[in-house]
N, C-alpha and C positions, 0 to 999 in steps of 0.2 A: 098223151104218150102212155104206151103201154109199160106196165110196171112188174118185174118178176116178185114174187114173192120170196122173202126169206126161208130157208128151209124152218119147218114144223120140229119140235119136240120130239114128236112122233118120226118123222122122217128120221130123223136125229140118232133116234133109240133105237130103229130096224137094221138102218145102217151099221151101228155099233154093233150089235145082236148076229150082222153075216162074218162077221171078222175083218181084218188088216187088208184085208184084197180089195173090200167095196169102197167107196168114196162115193161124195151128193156131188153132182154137177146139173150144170143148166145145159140142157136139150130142146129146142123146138118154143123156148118160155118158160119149161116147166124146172123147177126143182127135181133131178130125180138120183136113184140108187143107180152106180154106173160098177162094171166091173173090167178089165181089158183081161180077155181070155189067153190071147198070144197076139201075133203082130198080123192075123186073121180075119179075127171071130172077136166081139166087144156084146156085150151086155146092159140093156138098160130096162130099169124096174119103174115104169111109171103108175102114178093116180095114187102115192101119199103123202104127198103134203098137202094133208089135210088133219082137221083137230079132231075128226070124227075119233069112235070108238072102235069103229068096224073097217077089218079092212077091205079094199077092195084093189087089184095090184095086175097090172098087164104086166108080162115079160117081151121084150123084145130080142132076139139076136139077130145081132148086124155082123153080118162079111161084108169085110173091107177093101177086100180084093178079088179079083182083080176091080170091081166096083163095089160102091158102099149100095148096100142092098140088105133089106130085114127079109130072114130066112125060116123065122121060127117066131112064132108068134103065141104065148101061153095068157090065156085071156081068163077072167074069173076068179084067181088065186083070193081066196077069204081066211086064210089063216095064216100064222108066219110057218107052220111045219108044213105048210105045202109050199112056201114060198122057199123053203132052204130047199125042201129038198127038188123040187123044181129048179133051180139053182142050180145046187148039186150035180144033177143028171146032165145037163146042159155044159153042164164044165166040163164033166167025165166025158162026154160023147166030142168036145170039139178040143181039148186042147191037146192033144196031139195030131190037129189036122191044120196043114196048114198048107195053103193053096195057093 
């Protein structure tokens, strides 16, 4: 049987590091960075929980409506200032849209 892993230290400490909005949830098996934009648009930061040193970080954004479908896809993120503010933008651009 397949077994999820516990979130990482690391995972741990990135999460902390976006603020009070992010939380770790299980998606798909993985441990990941999750954020709910509005009752729309949802956010998921996958590929760190892991003990490496280096990051390496896909962003997903899901619209939830009218169907659950990823709409944006931020692939290659290797640092955490590219992941906030990757982030960031993605906030700014969807959370007054609500469909």
């Amino acid at each position: 049987m397949f077994k999820i892993k516990n979130p990482t230290k690391k995972l741990k400490e990135i999460c902390l590091s976006l603020g009070s909005d992010y939380c770790i949830k299980v998606f798909d098996g993985e441990q990941v960075i999750y954020r709910k934009i509005n009752n729309s648009y949802d956010l998921e930061v996958s590929g760190l929980n892991n003990n490496r040193k280096t990051i390496d970080a896909t962003i997903y954004l899901w619209q939830l409506k009218p169907a659950q479908r990823v709409i944006e896809t931020i692939e290659d993120i290797t640092t955490l200032e590219s992941l906030k503010s990757s982030l960031e933008n993605l906030v700014e651009k969807y959370q007054n849209s609500n469909q």
